[in-house]
C-alpha positions as CSV (number, residue, x, y, z in Angstrom):
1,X,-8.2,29.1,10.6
2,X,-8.2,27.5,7.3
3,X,-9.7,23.8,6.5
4,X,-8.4,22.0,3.6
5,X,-10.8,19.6,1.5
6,X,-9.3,15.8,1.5
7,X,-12.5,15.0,-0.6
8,X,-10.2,14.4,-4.1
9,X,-7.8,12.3,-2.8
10,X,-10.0,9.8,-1.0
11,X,-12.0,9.5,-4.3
12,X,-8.6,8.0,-5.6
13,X,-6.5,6.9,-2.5
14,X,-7.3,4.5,0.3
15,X,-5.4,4.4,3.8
16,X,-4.5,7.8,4.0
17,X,-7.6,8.4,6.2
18,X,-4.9,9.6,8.9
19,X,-3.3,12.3,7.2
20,X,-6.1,14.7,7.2
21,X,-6.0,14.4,11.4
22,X,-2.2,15.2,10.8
23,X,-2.3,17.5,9.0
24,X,-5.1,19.2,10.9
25,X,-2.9,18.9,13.9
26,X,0.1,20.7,12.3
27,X,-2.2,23.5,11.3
28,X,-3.9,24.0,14.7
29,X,-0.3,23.6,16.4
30,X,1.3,25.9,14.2
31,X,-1.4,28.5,15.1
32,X,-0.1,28.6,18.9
33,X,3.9,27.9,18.0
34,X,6.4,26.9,20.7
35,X,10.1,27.3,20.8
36,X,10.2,25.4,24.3
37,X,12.6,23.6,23.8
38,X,14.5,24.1,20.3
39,X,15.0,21.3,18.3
40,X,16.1,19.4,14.9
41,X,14.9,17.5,12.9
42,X,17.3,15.6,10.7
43,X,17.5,13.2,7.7
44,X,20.3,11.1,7.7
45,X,20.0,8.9,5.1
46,X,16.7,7.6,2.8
47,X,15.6,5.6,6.0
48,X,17.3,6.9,8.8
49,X,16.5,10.5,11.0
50,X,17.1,11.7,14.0
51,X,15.4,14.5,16.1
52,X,17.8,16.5,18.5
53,X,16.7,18.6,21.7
54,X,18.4,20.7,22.9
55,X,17.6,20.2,27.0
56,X,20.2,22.0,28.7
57,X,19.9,21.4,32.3
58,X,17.8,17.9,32.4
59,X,19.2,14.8,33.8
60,X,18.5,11.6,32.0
61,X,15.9,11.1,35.1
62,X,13.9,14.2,34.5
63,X,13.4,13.4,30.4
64,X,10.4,10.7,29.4
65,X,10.5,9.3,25.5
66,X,7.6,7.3,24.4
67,X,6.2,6.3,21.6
68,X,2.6,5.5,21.5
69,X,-0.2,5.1,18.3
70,X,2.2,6.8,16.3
71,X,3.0,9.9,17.8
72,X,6.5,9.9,19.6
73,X,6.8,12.2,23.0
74,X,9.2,13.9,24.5
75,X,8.6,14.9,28.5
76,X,11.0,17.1,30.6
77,X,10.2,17.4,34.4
78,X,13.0,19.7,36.1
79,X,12.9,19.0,39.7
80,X,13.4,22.6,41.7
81,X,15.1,22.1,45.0
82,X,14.4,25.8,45.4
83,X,17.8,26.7,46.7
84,X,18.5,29.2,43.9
85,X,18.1,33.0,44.8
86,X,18.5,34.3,41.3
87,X,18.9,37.9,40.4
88,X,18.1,37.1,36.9
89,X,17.4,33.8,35.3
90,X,17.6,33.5,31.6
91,X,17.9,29.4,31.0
92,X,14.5,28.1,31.0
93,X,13.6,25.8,33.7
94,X,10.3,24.7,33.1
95,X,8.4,21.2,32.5
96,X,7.9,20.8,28.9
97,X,6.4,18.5,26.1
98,X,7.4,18.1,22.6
99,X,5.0,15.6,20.1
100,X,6.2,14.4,16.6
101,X,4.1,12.2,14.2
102,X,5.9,9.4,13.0
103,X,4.9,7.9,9.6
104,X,4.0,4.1,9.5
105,X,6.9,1.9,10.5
106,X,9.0,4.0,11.7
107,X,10.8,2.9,15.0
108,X,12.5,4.7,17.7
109,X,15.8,3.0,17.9
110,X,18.0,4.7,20.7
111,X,18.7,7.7,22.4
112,X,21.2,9.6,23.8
113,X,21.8,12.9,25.9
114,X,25.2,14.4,25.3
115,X,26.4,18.2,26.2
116,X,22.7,18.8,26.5
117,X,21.4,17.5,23.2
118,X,19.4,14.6,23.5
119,X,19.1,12.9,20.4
120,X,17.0,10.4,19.3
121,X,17.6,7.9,16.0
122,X,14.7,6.9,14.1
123,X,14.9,4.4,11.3
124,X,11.5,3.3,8.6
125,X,11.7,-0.5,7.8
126,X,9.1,-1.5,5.5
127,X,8.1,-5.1,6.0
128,X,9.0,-7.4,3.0
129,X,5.3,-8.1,2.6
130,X,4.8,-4.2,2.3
131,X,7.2,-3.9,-0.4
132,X,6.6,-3.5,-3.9
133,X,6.7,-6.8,-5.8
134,X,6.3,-8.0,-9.4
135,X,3.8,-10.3,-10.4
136,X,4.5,-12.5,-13.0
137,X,2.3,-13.3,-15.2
138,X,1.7,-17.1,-16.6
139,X,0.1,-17.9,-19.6
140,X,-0.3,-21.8,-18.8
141,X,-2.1,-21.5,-15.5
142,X,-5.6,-21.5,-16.9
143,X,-4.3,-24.7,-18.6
144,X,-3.1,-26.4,-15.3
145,X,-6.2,-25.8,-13.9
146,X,-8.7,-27.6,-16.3
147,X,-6.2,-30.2,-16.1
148,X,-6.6,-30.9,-12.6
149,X,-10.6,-30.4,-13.5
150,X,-10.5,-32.9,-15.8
151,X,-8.5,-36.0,-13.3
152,X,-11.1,-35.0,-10.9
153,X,-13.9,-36.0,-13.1
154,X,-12.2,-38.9,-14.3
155,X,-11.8,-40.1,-10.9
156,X,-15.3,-39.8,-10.2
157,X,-16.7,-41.8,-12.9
């Protein structure tokens, strides 16, 4: 398995201490794929997505979605009442679990299973204090400042 030196980019970044684990993570879970159970992942728009599973045969009791440090999951625990006698069985029946990273602010807004296809809606909403501003820049605050220096020694004499 390949490693990938993050050294350059922390010499010039800071906060993206996380995306070497991620990235690790896609590497090492990409070495042992699973297609259990098929899905999509979609953009919608600039801030919306949506991931669709396809989980034929779950009931909305038997499917778990949480979201937790970052990393959304999606659990599916079929519940065999063991009164099949198949001859041959083709559609999967078995427990699964599906991870996806989710990128800072990014929040799970609803989901829904339809036909079999349960999709969830995503949407990334920067906090106003997180997005980029301009500074303006003013020539007269040194001046204000020696002002207010100067009443403030004038009222202590």
């Amino acid at each position: 398995m390949n490693t990938i030196d993050f050294t350059p980019l922390y010499r010039s970044s800071i906060g993206f201490d996380r995306l070497a684990s991620l990235i690790d993570n896609a590497m090492r879970s990409e070495a042992t794929p699973s297609s259990y159970p098929p899905y999509n992942i979609e953009a919608l728009e600039d801030d919306r997505y949506a991931i669709t599973v396809a989980v034929a045969g779950f009931d909305m009791d038997e499917l778990d979605i949480d979201v937790e440090k970052g990393v959304l999951s999606v659990r599916g625990k079929k519940s065999d009442d063991g009164e099949h006698n198949y001859l041959y069985q083709g559609i999967a029946n078995r427990a699964f679990e599906r991870k996806f990273n989710l990128a800072d602010y990014v929040e799970v807004r609803e989901a829904r299973l339809v036909n079999g296809l349960l999709t969830i809606s995503l949407v990334k909403e920067i906090p106003e204090a997180m997005k980029p501003k301009r500074i303006p820049i003013n020539e007269e605050a040194g001046k204000v400042i020696e002002h207010k220096t100067e009443q403030a020694d004038t009222r202590a004499a």
